[in-house]
C-alpha positions as a Markdown table, in Angstrom:
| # | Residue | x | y | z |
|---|---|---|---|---|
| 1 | Unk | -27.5 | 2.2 | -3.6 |
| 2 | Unk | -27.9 | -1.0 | -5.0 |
| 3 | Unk | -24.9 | -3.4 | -5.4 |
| 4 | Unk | -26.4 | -7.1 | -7.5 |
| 5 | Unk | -29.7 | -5.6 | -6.6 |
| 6 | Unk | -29.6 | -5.7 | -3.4 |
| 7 | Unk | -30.4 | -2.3 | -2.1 |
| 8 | Unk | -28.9 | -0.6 | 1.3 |
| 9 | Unk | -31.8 | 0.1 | 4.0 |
| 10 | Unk | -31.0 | 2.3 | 7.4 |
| 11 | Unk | -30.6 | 1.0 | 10.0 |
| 12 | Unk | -29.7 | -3.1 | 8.9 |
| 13 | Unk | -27.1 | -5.2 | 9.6 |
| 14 | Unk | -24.8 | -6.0 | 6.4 |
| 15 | Unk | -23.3 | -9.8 | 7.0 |
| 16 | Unk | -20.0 | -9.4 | 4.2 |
| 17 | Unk | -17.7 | -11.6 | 3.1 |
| 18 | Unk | -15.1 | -11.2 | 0.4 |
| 19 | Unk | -11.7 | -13.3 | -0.1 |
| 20 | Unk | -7.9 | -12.7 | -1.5 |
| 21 | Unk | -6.9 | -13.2 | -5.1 |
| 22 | Unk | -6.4 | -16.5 | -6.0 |
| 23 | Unk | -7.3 | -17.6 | -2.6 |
| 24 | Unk | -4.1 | -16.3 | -1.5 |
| 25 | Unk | -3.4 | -17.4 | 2.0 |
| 26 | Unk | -2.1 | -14.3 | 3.2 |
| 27 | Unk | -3.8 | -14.3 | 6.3 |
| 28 | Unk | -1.9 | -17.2 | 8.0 |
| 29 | Unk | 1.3 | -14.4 | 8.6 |
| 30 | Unk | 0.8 | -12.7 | 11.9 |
| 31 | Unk | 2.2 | -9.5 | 10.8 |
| 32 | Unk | -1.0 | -9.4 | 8.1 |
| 33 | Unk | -3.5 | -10.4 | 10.3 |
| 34 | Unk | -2.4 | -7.4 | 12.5 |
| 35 | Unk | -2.7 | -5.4 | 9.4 |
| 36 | Unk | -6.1 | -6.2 | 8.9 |
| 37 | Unk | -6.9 | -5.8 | 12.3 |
| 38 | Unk | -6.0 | -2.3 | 12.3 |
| 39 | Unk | -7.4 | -0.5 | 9.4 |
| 40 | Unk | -10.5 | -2.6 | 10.3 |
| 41 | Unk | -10.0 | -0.3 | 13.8 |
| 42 | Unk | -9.0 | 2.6 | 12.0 |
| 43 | Unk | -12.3 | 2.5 | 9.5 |
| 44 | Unk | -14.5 | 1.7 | 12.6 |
| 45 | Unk | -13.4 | 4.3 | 14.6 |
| 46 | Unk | -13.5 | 6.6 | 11.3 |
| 47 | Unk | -16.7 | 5.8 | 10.0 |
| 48 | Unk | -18.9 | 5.0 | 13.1 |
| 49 | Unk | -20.5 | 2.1 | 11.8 |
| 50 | Unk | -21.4 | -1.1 | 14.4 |
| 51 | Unk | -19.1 | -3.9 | 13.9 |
| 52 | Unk | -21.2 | -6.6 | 15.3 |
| 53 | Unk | -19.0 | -9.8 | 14.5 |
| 54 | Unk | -16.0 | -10.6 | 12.5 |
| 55 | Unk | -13.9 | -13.5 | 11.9 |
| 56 | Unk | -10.6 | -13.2 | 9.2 |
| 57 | Unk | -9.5 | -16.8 | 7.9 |
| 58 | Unk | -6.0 | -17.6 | 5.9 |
| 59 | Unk | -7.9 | -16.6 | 2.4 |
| 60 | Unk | -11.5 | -15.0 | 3.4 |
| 61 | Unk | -13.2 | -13.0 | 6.3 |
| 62 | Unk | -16.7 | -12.4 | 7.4 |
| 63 | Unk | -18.1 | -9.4 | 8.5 |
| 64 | Unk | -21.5 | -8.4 | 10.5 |
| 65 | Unk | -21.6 | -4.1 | 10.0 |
| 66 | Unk | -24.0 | -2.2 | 10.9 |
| 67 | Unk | -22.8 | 0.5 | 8.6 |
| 68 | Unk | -23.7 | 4.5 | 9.0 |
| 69 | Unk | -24.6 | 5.9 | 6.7 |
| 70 | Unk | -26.5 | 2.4 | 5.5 |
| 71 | Unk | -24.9 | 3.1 | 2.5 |
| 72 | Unk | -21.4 | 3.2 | 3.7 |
| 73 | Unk | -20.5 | -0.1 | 2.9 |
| 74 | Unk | -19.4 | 0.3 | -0.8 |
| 75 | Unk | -16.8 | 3.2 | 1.0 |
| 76 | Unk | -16.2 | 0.7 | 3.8 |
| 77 | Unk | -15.5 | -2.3 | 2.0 |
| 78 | Unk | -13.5 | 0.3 | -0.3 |
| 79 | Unk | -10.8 | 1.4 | 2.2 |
| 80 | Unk | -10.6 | -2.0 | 4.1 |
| 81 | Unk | -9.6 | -3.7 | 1.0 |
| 82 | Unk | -7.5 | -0.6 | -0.5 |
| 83 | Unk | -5.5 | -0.4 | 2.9 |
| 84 | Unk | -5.0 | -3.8 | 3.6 |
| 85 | Unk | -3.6 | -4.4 | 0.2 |
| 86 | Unk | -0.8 | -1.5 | 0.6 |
| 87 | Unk | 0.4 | -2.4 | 3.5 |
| 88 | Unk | 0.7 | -6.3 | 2.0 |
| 89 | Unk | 2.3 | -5.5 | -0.8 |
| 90 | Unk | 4.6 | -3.2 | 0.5 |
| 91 | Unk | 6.0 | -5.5 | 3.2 |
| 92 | Unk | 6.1 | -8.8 | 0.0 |
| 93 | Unk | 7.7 | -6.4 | -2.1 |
| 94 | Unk | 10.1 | -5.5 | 0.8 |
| 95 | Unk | 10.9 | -9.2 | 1.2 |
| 96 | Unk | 11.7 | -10.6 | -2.2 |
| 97 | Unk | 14.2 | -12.8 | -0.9 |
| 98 | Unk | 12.1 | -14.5 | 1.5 |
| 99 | Unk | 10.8 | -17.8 | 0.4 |
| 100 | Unk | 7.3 | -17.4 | 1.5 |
| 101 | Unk | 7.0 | -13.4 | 0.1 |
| 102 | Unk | 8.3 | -15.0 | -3.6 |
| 103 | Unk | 5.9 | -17.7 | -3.7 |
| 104 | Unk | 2.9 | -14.8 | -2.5 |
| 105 | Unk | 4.4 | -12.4 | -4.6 |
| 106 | Unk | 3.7 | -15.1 | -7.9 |
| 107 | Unk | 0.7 | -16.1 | -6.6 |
| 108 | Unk | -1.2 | -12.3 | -6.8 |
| 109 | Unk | 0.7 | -11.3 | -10.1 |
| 110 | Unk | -1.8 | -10.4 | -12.2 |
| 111 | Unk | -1.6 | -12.3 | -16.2 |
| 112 | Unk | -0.6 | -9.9 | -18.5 |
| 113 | Unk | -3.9 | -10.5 | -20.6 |
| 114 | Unk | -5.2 | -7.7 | -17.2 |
| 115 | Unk | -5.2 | -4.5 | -18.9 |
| 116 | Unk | -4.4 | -3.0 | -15.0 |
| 117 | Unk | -1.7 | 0.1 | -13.7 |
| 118 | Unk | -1.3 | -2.5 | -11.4 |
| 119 | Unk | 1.1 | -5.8 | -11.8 |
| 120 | Unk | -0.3 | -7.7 | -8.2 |
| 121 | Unk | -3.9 | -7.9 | -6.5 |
| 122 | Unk | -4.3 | -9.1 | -3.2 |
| 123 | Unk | -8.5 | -9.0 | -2.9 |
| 124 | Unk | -10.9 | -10.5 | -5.3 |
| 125 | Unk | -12.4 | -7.8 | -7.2 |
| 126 | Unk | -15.9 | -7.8 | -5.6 |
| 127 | Unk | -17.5 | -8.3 | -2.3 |
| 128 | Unk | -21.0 | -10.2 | -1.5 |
| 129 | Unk | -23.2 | -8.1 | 1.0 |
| 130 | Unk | -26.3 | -9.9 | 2.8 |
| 131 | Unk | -29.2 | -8.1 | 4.7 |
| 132 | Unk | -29.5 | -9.8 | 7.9 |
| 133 | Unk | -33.5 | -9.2 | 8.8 |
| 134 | Unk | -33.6 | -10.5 | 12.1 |
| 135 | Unk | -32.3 | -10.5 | 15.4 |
| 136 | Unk | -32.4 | -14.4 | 15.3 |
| 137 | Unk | -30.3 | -14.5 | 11.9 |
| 138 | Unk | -27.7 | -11.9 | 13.4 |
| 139 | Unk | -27.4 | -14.4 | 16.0 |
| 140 | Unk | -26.9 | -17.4 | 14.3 |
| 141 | Unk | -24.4 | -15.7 | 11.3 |
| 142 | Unk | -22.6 | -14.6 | 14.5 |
| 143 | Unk | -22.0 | -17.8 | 16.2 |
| 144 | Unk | -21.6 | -19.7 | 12.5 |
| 145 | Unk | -18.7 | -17.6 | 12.3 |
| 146 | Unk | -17.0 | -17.0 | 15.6 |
């Protein structure tokens, strides 16, 4: 399945990265970092795929999958993001009088010009997948991002 052309092939490491709406620093509250850190568990464990590395900054995180099927990672990438993003909003939109939730909560409101059920987004849209070829360049995305 190809996603900007680049086609899934058995068997290869995916390196993925992908970041929050607006560049949204979400990720610099403990309680989301434990989110993420769980449904990225949860999909592991679920899924089977090899999680080789991964590293989750305040707006961005990295991935290096080995996903099973190889073309799991559309599904993968799916339910990270669509989990992650529940969980967020419903603890911001639990919190409206906290400083920090209002100011997230404005940043990821979505213009009213998005023609969207939704009034909030907490990922960018789309997510950028790269073969990794070779055991070398596994090795060196890994320790670039750890």
């Amino acid at each position: 399945m190809p996603i900007y052309g680049r086609p899934y092939e058995p068997g290869q490491p995916q390196f993925i990265t992908t970041g929050t709406y607006r560049r949204a620093k979400l990720f610099e509250l403990d309680l989301f970092r434990w989110y993420f850190v769980q449904v990225r568990r949860q999909l592991r464990q679920e899924t089977g795929s090899l999680l080789i590395g991964w590293v989750l900054m305040p707006e961005h995180f990295h991935l290096l999958i080995k996903p099973e099927p190889a073309e799991a990672t559309r599904r993968f990438m799916q339910a990270l993001k669509k989990r992650t993003a529940q969980r967020i909003m419903a603890t911001l939109a639990g919190s409206p009088h906290e400083p920090w939730c209002r100011v997230m909560l404005a940043r990821l409101r979505l213009p009213p010009s998005v023609h969207c059920d939704s009034r909030y987004r907490v990922w960018q849209r789309r997510f950028v997948p790269f073969h990794v070829l070779h055991g070398k360049e596994a090795d060196r995305k890994a320790r670039l991002h750890a």
